[in-house]
C-alpha positions, 0 to 999 in steps of 0.5 A: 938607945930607945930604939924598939920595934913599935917605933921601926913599924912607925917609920915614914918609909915613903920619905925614905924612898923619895930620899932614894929616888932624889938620889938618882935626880941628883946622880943625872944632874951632876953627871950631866953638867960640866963637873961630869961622872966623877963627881956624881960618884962621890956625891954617891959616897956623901948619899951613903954617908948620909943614910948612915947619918940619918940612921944614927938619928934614929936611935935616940929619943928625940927629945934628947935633941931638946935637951942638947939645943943648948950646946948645939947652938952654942956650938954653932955660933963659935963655928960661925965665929970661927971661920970668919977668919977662915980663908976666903972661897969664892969671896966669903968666909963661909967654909972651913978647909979640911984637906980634902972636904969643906965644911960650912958651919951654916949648913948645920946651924940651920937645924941648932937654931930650929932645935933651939927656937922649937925648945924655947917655944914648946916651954910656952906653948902652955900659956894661951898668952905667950904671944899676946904682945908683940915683944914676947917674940923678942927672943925669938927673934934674937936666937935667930938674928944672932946666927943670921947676922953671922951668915950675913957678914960671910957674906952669905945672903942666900943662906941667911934667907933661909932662916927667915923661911923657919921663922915663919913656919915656926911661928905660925904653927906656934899660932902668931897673931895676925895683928902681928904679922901685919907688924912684920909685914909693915915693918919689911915694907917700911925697910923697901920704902926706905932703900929706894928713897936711899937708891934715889936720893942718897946711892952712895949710901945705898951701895955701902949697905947694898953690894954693887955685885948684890944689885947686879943681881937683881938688875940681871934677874930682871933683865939677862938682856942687859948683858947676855954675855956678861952678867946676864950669862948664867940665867940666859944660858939657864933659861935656853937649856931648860927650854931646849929640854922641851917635854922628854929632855935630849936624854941622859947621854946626849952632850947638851949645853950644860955638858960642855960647861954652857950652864956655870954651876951646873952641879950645884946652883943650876942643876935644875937646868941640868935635869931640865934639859936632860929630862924635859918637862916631864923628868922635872916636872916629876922632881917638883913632884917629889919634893910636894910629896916630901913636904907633905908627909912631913907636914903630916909628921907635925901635925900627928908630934906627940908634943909641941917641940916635935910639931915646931922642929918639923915645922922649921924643917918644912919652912926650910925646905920649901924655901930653899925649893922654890927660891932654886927653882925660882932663880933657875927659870928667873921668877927669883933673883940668883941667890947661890942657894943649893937644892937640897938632896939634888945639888953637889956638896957634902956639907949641905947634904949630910945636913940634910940627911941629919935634918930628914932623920930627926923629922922621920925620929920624931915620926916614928915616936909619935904615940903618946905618953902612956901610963900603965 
C-alpha cells in the first residue's frame, strides 16, 4: 500500500459529497417509480458496496493501474467474448447470471479500455509528432473498436456509444490535430450520406444492417404521435410526467404517474422522469447541477495529474460521463433518440454502479497523488 497522510489531505472531498447527495437523487427516483421502496433499499446496499469499492482504489498508487492496463483489457475482452454466449435478457447477450446479481462485463470494460488508451498514449506524449500523420492513430482506434465491436453484436448500442465519447476526450487532450478531426468528421459524415442513399434506394439492404426495432427508435424520437400508445408510449408518457412535474414537483409521497407504472423503466432508463415529476423543475434542475460540478472538479483533477496517464484516464473519465449524462437527459425529454443508457450513480443496477464507484475512485487516486516527483 502507498496510502499517507499527504495524500488524505489531497482528497477531492467535494466529489465525495456529490456521490452522497447522487445517492439521495437515486433513493427518490427508484422509490418514486413502479419498482418502488424495495429496490431503492438495495441500490443503497450496491451505494455502501460502492464507497468501500472506491475506498479500495484509494490505497495503491495509481500508476499500478498503468501497469495492470494489460491484463485488465485482456480480461475484459474474454468477459465480452464470453457472455456472447451467455443466455439472452432482455434480447441481448449482454449480462452474465450470477443467482442473485447480473453482472454486464461492459460496465467495467469501459474503465480497462481508458486505462489501456491512456497507457498507450502517455509512452508517446513525449514525442511532439506522435499524431502528425492520420494512421498514427490506428492503434488507438483499435484498442477501442475491439471491445466496441463486441458490445455492438450483444446488441448493445447504447453502450457502445460511450465509448466514442472517451475517445474524443482522450484524444483532444492528447492534442489531436485539427485536419484530423476534420477526417473523422467527414468520415462520419460520409457514413450518413451512405445509409440514406441505402434507406432510399436499397432498404432492404439498410435494414439488414440497421434493425427494424433500431429505427423504430429514431421514427419515434421524432414523432411519439406516430403511436402514442404503441411505440411512442414510453417517451410520450415520459414527456407528460416531466411536464406535469411543473417547478416544485407533487412531492415525494404523492402517487404520480410513474408510480402506478405509467413511465416504463422508470427505475433505470427514465428515471429522470421519475425525479422530474417528483421534484420539478428546481429538484431536476439541481441534479443537472451536480453533475456540472462533478465534471468540473474532475476536469480540474486532469489538468493539475502529475503525468500524462493520469491527465488521459481522467479525461476518459470526463468523456464518459458526459455523454452518458447528457445522452439520458436527452432521451427523456426527446432531444435524443431512446438508447437503454443508465444515468450514472442515479439509475438502479449494481454492475454500472460499482463501476462507476471504481471509475470515481481512480479519478479522486490520481487527485490526491498529484504532487510531482521530488528527489531529495
Amino acid at each position: 500500500m502507498d496510502l499517507e497522510r499527504r495524500h488524505l489531505k489531497n482528497i477531492d472531498w467535494a466529489i465525495v459529497i456529490i456521490m452522497v447527495a447522487l445517492g439521495a437523487f437515486s433513493y427518490v427516483g427508484i422509490a418514486g417509480s413502479a419498482a418502488g421502496v424495495e429496490k431503492a433499499n438495495q441500490q443503497v446496499l450496491w451505494y455502501v458496496i460502492g464507497f468501500i469499492v472506491l475506498g479500495g482504489t484509494l490505497l495503491f498508487d495509481y500508476r499500478i493501474y498503468s501497469n495492470l492496463s494489460y491484463v485488465l483489457y485482456g480480461l475484459g475482452i474474454i468477459l465480452l467474448l464470453g457472455v456472447l454466449k451467455a443466455p439472452a435478457i432482455n434480447n441481448t447477450h449482454s449480462w452474465y447470471n450470477l443467482g442473485p446479481i447480473l453482472f454486464q462485463p461492459s460496465e467495467p470494460m469501459k474503465l480497462f479500455t481508458i486505462l489501456m488508451v491512456a497507457r498507450y498514449m502517455a509512452k508517446r506524449a513525449e514525442d511532439p509528432h506522435r499524431y502528425r500523420y492520420f494512421y498514427k492513430l490506428i492503434p488507438i482506434a483499435l484498442l477501442v473498436a475491439v471491445p466496441l465491436f463486441l458490445i455492438l453484436i450483444q446488441p448493445d448500442l447504447g453502450t457502445a456509444l460511450v465509448y466514442t465519447g472517451m475517445l474524443a476526450t482522450m484524444l483532444i487532450v492528447g492534442g489531436i490535430r485539427l485536419l484530423h478531426v476534420l477526417y473523422v468528421g467527414g468520415m462520419v459524415g460520409g457514413l450518413f450520406a451512405g445509409m440514406t442513399l441505402l434507406y432510399e434506394y436499397k432498404r432492404e439492404l439498410f435494414f439488414k444492417i440497421i434493425k427494424p426495432y433500431q429505427w423504430d427508435r429514431v421514427v419515434f424520437w421524432l414523432n411519439p404521435d406516430l403511436e402514442p400508445m404503441g411505440r411512442g408510449f414510453q417517451l410520450k408518457q415520459s414527456l407528460i410526467a416531466i411536464g406535469s412535474g411543473q417547478l416544485f414537483g407533487k412531492g415525494i409521497d404523492t402517487p404520480t404517474q410513474a408510480s402506478f407504472g405509467w413511465v416504463p423503466v422508470g427505475e433505470s432508463d427514465f428515471i429522470f422522469t421519475v425525479i422530474a415529476e417528483k421534484l420539478g423543475f428546481v429538484g431536476a434542475g439541481f441534479l443537472m447541477i451536480l453533475f456540472f460540478f462533478l465534471i468540473y472538479r474532475m476536469v480540474r483533477i486532469a489538468m493539475e495529474a502529475k503525468d500524462p496517464f493520469g491527465s488521459y484516464v481522467v479525461a476518459g473519465v470526463v468523456g464518459m460521463l458526459t455523454f452518458q449524462v447528457f445522452e439520458n437527459i436527452g432521451m427523456n425529454i426527446q432531444l435524443m433518440p431512446i438508447t437503454g443508457i443508465p444515468l450514472p450513480f442515479i439509475s438502479y443496477g449494481g454492475s454500472s454502479l460499482v463501476t462507476n464507484f471504481l471509475i470515481i475512485g481512480v479519478v479522486l487516486n490520481i487527485g490526491m497523488r498529484k504532487d510531482k516527483l521530488r528527489f531529495d
